[in-house]
C-alpha positions in Angstrom: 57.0 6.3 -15.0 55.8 7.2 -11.5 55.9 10.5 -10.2 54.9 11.6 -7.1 53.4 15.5 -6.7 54.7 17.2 -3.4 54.9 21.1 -1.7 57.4 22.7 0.6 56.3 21.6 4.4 53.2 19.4 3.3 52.5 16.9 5.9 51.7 14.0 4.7 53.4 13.3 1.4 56.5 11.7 3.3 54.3 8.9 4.1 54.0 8.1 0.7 57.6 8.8 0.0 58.9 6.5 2.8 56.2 4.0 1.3 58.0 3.9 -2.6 61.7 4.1 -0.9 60.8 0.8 1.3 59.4 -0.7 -1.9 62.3 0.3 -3.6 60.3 2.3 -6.7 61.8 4.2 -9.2 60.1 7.6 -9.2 60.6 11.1 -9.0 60.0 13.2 -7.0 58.0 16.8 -7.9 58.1 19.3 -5.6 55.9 22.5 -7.0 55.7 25.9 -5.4 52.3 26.5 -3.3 51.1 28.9 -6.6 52.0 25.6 -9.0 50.0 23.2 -6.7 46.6 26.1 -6.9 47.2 26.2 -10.6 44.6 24.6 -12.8 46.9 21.9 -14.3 47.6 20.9 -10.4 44.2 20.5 -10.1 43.6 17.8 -13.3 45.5 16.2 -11.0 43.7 16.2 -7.8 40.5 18.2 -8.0 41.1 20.1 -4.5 44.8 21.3 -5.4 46.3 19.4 -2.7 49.1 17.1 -2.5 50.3 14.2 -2.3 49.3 13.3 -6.1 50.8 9.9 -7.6 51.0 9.7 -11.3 51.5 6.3 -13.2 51.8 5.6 -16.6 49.8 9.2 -17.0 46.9 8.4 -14.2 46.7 9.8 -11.0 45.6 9.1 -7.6 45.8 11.0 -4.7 44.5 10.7 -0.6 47.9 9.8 1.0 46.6 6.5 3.1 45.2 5.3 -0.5 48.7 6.1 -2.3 50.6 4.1 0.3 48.0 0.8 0.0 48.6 1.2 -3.9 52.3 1.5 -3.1 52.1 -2.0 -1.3 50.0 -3.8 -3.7 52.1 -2.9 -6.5 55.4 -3.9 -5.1 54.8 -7.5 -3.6 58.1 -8.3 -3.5 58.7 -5.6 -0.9 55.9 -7.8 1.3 54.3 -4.5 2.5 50.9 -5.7 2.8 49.7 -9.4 3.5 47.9 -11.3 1.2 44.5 -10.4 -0.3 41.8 -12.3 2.1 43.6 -13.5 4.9 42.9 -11.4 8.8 46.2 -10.0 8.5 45.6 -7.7 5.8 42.3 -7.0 7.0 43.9 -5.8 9.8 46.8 -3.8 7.8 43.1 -2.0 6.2 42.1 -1.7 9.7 45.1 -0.1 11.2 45.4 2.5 7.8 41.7 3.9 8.3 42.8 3.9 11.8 45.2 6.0 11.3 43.1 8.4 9.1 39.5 8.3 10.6 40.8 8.7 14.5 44.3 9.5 15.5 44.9 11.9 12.4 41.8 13.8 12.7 42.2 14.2 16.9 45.7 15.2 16.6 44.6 17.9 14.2 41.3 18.7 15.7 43.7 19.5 19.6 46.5 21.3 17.2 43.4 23.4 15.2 42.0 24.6 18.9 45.0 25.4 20.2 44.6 28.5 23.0 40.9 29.4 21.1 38.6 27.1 22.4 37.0 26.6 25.6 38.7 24.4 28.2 35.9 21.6 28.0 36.0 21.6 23.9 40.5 21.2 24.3 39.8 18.8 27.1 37.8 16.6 24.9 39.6 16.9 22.1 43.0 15.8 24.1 40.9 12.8 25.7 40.1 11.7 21.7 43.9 11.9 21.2 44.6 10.0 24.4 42.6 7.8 23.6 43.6 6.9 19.9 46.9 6.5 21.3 45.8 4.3 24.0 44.3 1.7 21.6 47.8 1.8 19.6 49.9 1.3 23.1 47.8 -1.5 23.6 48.3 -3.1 20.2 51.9 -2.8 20.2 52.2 -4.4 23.7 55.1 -6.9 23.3 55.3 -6.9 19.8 57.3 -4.6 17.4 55.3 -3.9 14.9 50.8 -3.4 14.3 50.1 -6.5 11.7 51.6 -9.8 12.9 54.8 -8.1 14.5 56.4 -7.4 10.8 56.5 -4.7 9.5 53.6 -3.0 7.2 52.4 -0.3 4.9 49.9 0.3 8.2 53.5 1.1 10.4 54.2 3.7 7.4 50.8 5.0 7.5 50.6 5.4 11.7 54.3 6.2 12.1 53.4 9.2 9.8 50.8 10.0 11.8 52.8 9.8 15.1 55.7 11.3 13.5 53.7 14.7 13.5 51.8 14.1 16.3 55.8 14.2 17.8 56.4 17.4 15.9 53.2 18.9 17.4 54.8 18.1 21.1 51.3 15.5 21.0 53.2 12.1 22.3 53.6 12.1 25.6 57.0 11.5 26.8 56.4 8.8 29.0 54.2 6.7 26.0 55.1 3.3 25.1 54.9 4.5 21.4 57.8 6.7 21.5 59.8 2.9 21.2 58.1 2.3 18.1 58.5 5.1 16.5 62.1 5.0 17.0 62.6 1.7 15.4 60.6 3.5 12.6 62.8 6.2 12.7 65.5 3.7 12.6 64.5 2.1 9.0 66.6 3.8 6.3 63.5 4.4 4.0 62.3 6.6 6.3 65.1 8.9 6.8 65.1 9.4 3.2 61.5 10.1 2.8 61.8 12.6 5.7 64.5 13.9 5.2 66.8 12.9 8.6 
């Protein structure tokens, strides 16, 4: 049995949902209250109390990038992920801590400083952003998708990323991402998983 450990407005656990519904697992689904996810059986589960928390078979893993690579390798048929060894899933890898080591942590860092910090500490912080989402525009150029223009557990893993950084009014209107992330928005796994 898989089981996937969610809150009420958590950020990134839809990743991992969209992740399961593309692979087409059986799972369910638990959503706790914020005092359920600070209680001390929450934390068995993931030793900070955060979510998202996958449980199989009674073990658990949690750091949502992590969840959605497990999700690929344990679901071949779905073909999320490449083959072990071969440059295109080092570059699914690639794109994933990507997504996690620069354009998640400058889209929070610019929504964190909001109106409090000085103008030069904002200004740098939005030139990180731009330019995480500079090296994506560039990637995508003439193709649909990151990792050999098909789709990928790295598209899952970005597109959540960019789906926020939307939701944060972070994506310019006039970038060349706002056509991916529409045909992401377009896949039926992911209006499930977020709920649209």
């Amino acid at each position: 049995m898989t089981r996937l450990f969610d809150r009420e407005r958590a950020g990134r656990p839809p990743r991992v949902r969209w992740a399961l519904e593309e692979a087409g697992a059986v799972y369910e689904h638990v959503l706790m209250s914020p005092e359920e996810a600070a209680g001390e059986e929450h934390r068995r589960r993931h030793p900070l109390g955060r979510v998202p928390v996958l449980e199989t078979d009674g073990s658990y893993l949690f750091e949502s990038a992590a969840l959605c690579l497990q999700v690929a390798d344990s679901y071949p048929a779905a073909e999320l992920i490449p083959p072990v060894a071969t440059q295109e899933r080092g570059e699914v890898y690639q794109w994933t801590l990507f997504a996690m080591s620069e354009l998640e942590p400058a889209l929070l860092q610019l929504y964190r400083l909001a109106a409090e910090a000085s103008s030069d500490t904002r200004a740098a912080a939005e030139r990180r952003l731009a330019d995480s989402l500079s090296v994506l525009e560039r990637q995508l150029e003439g193709r649909s998708y990151l990792v050999g223009d098909r789709f990928s557990v790295a598209d899952i893993v970005i597109g959540g990323v960019l789906t926020t950084a939307r939701r944060l009014e972070r994506l310019p209107a006039d970038s060349g991402l706002n056509a991916y992330l529409e045909r992401l928005d377009a896949r039926p796994a992911k209006r499930l998983a977020y709920g649209s």
